[in-house]
C-alpha positions as CSV (number, residue, x, y, z in Angstrom):
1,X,18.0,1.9,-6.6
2,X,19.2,-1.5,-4.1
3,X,22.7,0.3,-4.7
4,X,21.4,3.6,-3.4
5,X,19.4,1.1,-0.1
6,X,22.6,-0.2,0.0
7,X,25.1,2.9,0.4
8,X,22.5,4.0,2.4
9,X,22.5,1.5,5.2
10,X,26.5,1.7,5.0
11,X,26.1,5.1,6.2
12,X,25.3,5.7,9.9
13,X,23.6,9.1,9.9
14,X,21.3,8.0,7.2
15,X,21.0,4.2,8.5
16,X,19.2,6.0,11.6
17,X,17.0,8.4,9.5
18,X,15.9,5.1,7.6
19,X,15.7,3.0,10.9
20,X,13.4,6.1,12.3
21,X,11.6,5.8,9.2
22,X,10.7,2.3,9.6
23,X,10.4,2.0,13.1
24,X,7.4,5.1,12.9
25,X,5.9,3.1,9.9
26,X,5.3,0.1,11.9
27,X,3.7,2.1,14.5
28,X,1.3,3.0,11.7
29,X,0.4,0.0,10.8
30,X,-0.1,-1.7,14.4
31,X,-2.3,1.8,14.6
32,X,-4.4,0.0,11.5
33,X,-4.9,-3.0,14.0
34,X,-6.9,-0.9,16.9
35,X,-10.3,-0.9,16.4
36,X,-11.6,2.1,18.2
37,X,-14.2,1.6,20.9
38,X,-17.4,0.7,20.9
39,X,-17.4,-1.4,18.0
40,X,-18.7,-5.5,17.5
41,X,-16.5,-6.8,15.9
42,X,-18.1,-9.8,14.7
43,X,-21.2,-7.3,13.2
44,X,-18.3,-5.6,12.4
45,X,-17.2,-8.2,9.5
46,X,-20.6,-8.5,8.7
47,X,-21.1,-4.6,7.6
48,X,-17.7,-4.1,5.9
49,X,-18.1,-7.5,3.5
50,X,-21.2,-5.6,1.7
51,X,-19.5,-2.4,1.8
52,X,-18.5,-0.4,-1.4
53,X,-17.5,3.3,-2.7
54,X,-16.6,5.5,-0.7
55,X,-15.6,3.0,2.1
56,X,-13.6,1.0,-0.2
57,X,-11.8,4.0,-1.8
58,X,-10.8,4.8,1.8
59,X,-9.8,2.2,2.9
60,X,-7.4,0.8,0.2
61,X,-5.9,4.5,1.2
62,X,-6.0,3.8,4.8
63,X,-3.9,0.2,4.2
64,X,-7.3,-1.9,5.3
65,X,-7.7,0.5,9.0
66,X,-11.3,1.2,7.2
67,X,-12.8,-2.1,7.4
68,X,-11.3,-2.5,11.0
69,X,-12.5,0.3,11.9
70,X,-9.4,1.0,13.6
71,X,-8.5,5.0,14.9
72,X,-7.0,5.4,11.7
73,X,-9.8,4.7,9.7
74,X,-9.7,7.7,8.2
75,X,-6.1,7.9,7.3
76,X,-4.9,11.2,6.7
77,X,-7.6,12.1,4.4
78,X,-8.4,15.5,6.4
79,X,-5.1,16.6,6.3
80,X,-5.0,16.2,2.4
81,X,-8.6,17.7,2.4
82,X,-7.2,20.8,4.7
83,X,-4.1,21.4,2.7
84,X,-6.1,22.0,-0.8
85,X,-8.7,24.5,1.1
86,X,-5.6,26.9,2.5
87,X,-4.0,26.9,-1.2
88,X,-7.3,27.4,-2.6
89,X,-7.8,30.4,0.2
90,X,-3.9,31.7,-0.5
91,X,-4.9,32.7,-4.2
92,X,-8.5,34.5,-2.6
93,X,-6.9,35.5,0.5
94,X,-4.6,38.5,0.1
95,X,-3.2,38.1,4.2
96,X,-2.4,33.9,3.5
97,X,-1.3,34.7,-0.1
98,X,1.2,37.5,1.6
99,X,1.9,34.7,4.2
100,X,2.8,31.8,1.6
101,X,4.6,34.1,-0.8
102,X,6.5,36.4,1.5
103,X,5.6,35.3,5.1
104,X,9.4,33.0,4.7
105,X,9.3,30.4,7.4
106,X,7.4,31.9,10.2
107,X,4.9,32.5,7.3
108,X,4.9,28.1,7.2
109,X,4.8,27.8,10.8
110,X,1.5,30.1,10.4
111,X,0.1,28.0,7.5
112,X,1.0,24.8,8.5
113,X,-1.0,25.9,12.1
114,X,-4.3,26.4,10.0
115,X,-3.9,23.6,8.0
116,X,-3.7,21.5,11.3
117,X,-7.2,23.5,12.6
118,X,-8.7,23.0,9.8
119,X,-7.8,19.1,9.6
120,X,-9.3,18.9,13.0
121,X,-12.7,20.1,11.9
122,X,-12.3,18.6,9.2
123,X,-11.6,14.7,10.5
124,X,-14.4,15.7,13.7
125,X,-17.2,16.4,10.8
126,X,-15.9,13.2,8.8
127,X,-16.1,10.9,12.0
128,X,-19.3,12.3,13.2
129,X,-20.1,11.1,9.7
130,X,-18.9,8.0,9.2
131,X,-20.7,6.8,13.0
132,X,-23.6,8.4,11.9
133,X,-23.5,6.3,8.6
134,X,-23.1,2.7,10.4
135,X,-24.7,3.7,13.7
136,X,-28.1,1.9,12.4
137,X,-25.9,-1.2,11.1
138,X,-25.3,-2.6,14.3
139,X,-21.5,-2.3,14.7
140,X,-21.6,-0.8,17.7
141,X,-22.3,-1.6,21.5
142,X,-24.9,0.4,22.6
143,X,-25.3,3.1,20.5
144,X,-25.6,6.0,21.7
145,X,-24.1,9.5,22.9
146,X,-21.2,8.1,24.9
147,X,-20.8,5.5,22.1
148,X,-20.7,8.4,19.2
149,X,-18.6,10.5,21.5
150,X,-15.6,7.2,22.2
151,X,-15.7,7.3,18.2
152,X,-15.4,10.5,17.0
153,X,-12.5,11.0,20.1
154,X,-10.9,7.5,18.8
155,X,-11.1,8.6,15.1
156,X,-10.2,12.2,15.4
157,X,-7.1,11.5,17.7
158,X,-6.0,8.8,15.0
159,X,-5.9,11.1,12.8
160,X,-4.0,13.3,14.9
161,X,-1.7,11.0,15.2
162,X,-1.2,10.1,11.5
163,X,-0.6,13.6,11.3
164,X,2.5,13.9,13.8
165,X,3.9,11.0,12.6
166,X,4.0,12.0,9.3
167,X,5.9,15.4,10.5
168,X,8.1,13.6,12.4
169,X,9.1,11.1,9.1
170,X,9.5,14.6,7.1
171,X,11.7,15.9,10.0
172,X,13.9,13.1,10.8
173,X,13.2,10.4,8.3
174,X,13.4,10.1,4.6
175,X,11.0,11.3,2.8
176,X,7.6,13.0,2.6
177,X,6.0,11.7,5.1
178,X,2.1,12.2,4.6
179,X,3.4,10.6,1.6
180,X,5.2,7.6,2.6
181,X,1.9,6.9,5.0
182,X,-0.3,7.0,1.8
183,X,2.5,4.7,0.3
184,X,2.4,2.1,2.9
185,X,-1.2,1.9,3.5
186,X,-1.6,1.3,-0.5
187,X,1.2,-1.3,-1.0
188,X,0.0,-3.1,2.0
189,X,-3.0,-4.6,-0.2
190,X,-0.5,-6.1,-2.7
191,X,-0.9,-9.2,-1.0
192,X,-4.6,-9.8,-1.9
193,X,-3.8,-9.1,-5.7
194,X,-2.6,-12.7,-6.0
195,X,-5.4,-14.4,-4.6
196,X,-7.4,-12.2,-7.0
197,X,-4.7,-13.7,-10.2
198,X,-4.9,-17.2,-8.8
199,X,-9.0,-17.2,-9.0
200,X,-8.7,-16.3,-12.8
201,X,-6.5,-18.8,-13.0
202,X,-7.7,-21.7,-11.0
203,X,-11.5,-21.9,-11.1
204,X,-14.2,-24.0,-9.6
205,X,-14.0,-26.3,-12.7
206,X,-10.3,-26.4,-12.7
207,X,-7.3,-24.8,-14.4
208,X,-8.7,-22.1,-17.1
209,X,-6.8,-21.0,-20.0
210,X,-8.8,-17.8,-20.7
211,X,-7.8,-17.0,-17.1
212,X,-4.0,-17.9,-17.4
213,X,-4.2,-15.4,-20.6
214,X,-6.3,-12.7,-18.4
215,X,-3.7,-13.2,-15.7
216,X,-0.5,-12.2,-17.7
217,X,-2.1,-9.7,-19.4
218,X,-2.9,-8.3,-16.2
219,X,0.9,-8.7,-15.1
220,X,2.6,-7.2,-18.0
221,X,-0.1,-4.5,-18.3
222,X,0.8,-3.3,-14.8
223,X,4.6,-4.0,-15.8
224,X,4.0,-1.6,-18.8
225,X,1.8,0.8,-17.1
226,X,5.0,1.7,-14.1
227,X,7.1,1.7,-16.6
228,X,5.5,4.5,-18.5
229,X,5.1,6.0,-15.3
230,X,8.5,6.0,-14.8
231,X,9.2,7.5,-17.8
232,X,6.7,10.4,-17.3
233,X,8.4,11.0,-14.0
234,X,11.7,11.0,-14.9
235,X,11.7,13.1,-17.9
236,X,12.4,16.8,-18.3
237,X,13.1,19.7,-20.2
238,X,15.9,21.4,-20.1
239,X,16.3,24.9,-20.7
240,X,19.8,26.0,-21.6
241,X,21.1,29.4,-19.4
242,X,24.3,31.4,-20.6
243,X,26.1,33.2,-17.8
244,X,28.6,36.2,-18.8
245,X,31.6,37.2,-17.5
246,X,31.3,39.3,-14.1
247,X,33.2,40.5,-11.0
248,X,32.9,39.1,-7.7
249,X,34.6,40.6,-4.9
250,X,37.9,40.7,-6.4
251,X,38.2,37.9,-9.0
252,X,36.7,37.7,-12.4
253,X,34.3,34.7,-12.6
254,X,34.0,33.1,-16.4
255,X,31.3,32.7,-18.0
256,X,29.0,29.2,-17.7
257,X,26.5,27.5,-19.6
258,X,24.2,25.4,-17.4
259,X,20.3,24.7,-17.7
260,X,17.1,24.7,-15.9
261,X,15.7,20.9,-15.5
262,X,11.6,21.5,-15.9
263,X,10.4,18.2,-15.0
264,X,7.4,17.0,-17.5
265,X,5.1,15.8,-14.5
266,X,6.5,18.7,-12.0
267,X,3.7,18.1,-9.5
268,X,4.1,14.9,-9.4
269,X,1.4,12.5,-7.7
270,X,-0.2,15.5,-5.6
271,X,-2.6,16.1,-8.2
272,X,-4.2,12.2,-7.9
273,X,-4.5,12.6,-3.9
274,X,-5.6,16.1,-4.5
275,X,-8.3,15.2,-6.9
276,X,-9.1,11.7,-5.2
277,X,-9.7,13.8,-1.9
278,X,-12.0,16.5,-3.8
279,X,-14.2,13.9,-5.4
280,X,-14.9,11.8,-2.5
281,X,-14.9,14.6,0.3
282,X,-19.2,15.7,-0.9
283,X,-20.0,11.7,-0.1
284,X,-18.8,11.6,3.0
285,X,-20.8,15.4,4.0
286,X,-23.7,13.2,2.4
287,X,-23.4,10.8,5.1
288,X,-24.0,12.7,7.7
289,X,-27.4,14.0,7.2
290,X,-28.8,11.9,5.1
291,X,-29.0,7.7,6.2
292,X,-29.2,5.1,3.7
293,X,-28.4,7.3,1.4
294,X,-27.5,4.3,-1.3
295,X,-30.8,3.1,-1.1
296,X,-32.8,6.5,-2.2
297,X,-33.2,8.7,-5.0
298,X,-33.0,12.4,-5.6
299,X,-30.3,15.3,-5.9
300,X,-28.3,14.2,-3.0
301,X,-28.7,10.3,-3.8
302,X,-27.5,11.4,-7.5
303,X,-24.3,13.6,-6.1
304,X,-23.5,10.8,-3.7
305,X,-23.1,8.1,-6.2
306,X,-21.5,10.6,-8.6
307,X,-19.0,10.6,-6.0
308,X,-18.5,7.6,-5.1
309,X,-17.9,6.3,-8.7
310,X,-14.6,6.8,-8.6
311,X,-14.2,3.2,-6.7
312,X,-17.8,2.0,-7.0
313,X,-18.9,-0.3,-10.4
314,X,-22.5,-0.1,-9.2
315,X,-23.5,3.4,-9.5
316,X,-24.5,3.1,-12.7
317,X,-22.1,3.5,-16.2
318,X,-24.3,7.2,-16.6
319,X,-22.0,8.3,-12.9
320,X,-19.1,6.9,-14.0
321,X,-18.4,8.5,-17.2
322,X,-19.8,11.7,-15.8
323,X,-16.9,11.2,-12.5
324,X,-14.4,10.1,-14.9
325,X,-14.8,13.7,-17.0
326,X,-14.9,15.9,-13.5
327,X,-12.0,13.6,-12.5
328,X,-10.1,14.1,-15.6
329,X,-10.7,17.9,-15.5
330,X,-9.9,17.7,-11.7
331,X,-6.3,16.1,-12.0
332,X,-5.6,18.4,-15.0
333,X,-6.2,21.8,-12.9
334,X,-4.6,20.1,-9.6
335,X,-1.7,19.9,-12.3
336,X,-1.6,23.5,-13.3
337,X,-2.5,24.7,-10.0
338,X,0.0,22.8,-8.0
339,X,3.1,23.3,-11.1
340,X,2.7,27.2,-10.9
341,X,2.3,27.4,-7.2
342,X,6.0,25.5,-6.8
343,X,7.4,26.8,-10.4
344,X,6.8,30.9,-10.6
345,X,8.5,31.8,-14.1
346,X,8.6,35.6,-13.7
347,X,10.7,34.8,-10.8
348,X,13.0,32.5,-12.1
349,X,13.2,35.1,-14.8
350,X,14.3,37.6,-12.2
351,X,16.4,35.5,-10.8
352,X,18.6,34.7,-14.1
353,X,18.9,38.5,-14.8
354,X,20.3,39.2,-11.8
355,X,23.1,37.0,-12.2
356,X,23.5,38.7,-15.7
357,X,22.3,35.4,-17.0
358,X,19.8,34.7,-20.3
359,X,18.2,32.1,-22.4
360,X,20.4,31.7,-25.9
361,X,18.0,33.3,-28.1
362,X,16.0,35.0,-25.8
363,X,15.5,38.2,-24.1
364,X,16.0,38.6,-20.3
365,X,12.8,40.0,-19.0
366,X,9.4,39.5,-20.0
367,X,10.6,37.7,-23.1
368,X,11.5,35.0,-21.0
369,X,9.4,34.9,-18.9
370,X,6.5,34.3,-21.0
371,X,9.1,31.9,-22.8
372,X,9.5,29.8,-19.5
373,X,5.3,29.7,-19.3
374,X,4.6,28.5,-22.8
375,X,7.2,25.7,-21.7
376,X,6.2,25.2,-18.4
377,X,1.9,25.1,-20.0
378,X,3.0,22.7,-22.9
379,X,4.8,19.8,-20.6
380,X,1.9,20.8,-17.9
381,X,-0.6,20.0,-20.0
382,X,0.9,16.9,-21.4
383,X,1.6,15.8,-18.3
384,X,-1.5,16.2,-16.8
385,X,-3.3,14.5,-19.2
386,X,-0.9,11.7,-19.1
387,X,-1.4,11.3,-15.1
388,X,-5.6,11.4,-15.5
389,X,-5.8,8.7,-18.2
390,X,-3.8,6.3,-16.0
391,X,-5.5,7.1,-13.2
392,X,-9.1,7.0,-15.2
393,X,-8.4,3.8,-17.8
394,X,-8.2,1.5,-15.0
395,X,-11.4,2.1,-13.4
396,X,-12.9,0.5,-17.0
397,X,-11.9,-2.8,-15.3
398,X,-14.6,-2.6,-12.9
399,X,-17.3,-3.3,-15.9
400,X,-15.8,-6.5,-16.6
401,X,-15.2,-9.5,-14.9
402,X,-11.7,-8.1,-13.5
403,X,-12.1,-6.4,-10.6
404,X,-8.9,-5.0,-9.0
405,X,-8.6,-2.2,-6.5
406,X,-5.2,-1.7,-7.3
407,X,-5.6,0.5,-10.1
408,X,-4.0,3.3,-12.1
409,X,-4.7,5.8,-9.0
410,X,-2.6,3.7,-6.8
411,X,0.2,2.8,-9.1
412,X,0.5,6.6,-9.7
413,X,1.1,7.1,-6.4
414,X,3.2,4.2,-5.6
415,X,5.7,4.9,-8.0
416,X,5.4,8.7,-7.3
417,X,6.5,8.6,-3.9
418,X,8.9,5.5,-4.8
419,X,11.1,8.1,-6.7
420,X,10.6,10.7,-4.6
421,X,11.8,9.0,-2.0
422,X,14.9,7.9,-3.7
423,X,15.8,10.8,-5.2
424,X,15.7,12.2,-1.5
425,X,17.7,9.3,-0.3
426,X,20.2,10.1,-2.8
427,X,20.3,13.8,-1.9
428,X,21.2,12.7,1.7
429,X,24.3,10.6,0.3
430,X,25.7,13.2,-1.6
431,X,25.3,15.8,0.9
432,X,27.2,13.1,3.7
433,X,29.7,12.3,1.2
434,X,30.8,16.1,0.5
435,X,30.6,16.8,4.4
436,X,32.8,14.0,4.9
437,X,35.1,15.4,2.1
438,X,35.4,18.9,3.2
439,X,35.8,17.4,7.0
């Protein structure tokens, strides 16, 4: 990897893509510094020490804009929340399943314009939310109309922002770039991990060996656990493909044996955010209508803890178990949903008997096509379930005296769009060094 960083600076066209990169990250994270107007900040402090749930779930996503209350408190949550509503409508749909499947790239330009309508909605009904959810905890300066409206404008423009800069990282930079934003605003809570180690370790009595122990179990658990995740995202299957002989133009091109690489987690870390998104999105609706809603009891006080368990230890064990089963159920049919929606088998099926192609073995058609879907639902499934007990194990910390936000979730995702990113970076060398051979 510091070789690939390293061939990468050394090369001017990507050294700019990377510089871009960077230079739009940091405007990110001076964004998390800009408390939106309106607010005390001193009550501020106050309000967002006691917080937990939802808020905290947000803003370890949000790299700590949350509990500033900054215009990109609520990261780019929407967008995430948008983008799962217009693939859930493409499969119900027949006009945006027509558009995604056969629309080519005017048919993106159409899809990605609803997603952004439908993320502005979504972030205005979120931010009229979260103000209506502190407006009575005396954050801000004279509450009131004009005060609600300089939130929700400060709020809903941040995420707006969030949005274009993470286009523009996509475009020009390296990288996904609603990814790399979830990335950065994740690994930029490392730092308070080792305050967190240091207070197992040295206690208000003095130096403690159970916390010594604690602490480098918690170390090489976390060395373990992205190493296995390594591992999960790294390996593959692949599927050997004989070519025969044929004619093209005038030449006679041999025959070729090659393979199909089927990743085993193919969806990679979409189905965490995708899941994380689903499960916290009813808590924040909640918030709107209903204040204090932690405080009462009832159907919607039930669903709104049973959403905010995911980050929350004091909901109850009863919520938890019962999130970390939807949660686990969640993940597995992100998995599925998101594999087959990127990975169609009857095409690549097509695809191979057109080029007079086949599977050793196998018979071109619908033999292998339901040959590439047992293979594609076996590593699916495995991989699934491998991605939503990491993310879930780690939130058993929380009923102990260990409690660390940077959990299973987050390493999933680091790690994720670590490789992702690489593996893009890596793309971009070869394809400069093969331009620069042919020039």
């Amino acid at each position: 990897m510091f070789k690939t960083i390293k061939n990468a600076i050394k090369t001017p066209e990507v050294r700019k893509k990377l510089f871009y990169t960077l230079i739009l990250i940091i405007i990110f994270r001076l964004g998390c510094y800009i408390t939106v107007p309106g607010v005390d900040i001193i009550e501020l402090n106050t309000a967002m020490s006691s917080s937990n749930g939802i808020s905290g779930l947000i803003d370890l996503i949000s790299g700590g804009a949350f509990s500033r209350f900054s215009v990109f408190a609520m990261s780019i949550t929407p967008y995430i929340t948008a983008s799962i509503v217009i693939q859930l409508l493409g499969m119900v749909i027949p006009s945006l399943e027509k558009l995604t499947k056969e629309g080519g790239e005017e048919g993106r330009k159409k899809i990605n314009k609803y997603t952004k309508m439908l993320t502005i909605v979504l972030s205005l009904v979120e931010s009229i939310g979260i103000y209506l959810s502190y407006s009575s905890s005396g954050i801000f300066v004279n509450p009131g109309l004009l005060t609600g409206a300089l939130v929700v404008i400060g709020l809903v423009a941040g995420t707006s922002i969030l949005m274009w800069l993470g286009e523009q990282i996509t475009a020009k930079g390296i990288g996904n770039g609603i990814s790399i934003i979830i990335f950065i605003g994740i690994i930029s809570g490392l730092p308070s991990l080792v305050p967190t180690v240091w207070n197992l370790i040295v206690t208000e009595n003095g130096f403690s060996t159970t916390g010594l122990l604690l602490g480098l179990g918690l170390i090489i658990g976390a060395i373990i656990l992205v190493a296995g995740v390594v591992f999960v995202q790294q390996a593959e299957r692949k599927v050997p493909v004989q070519y025969s002989k044929k004619v093209v133009g005038r030449k006679m091109v041999g025959a070729q044996n090659t393979h199909i690489p089927l990743k085993l987690a193919m969806a990679g870390v979409m189905p965490i955010i995708f899941a994380s998104s689903f499960m916290t999105f009813p808590a924040i609706i909640i918030q709107i209508f209903v204040k204090d809603i932690a405080t009462q009891t009832g159907f919607l006080a039930g669903l709104y803890k049973f959403s905010i368990a995911t980050s929350s230890s004091q909901v109850g064990i009863g919520y938890s178990i019962a999130n970390a089963i939807v949660y686990l159920l969640l993940i597995m049919a992100f998995t599925y949903f998101y594999t087959y929606a990127t990975f169609n088998p009857a095409e690549v099926s097509n695809n191979i008997k057109k080029n007079g192609g086949f599977i050793p073995g196998i018979r071109s058609g619908k033999p292998t096509t339901d040959y590439l879907s047992s293979i594609i639902s076996k590593l699916t499934l495995f991989g699934g379930f491998f991605l939503a007990v990491i993310a879930i194990l780690p939130m058993l910390l929380r009923f102990t005296s260990l409690n660390v936000a940077f959990g299973g979730t987050s390493i999933l995702i680091v790690v994720g769009v670590a490789l992702e990113t690489v593996q893009q970076l890596e793309s971009q060398l070869v394809m400069r060094h093969y331009k620069g051979f042919l020039e």
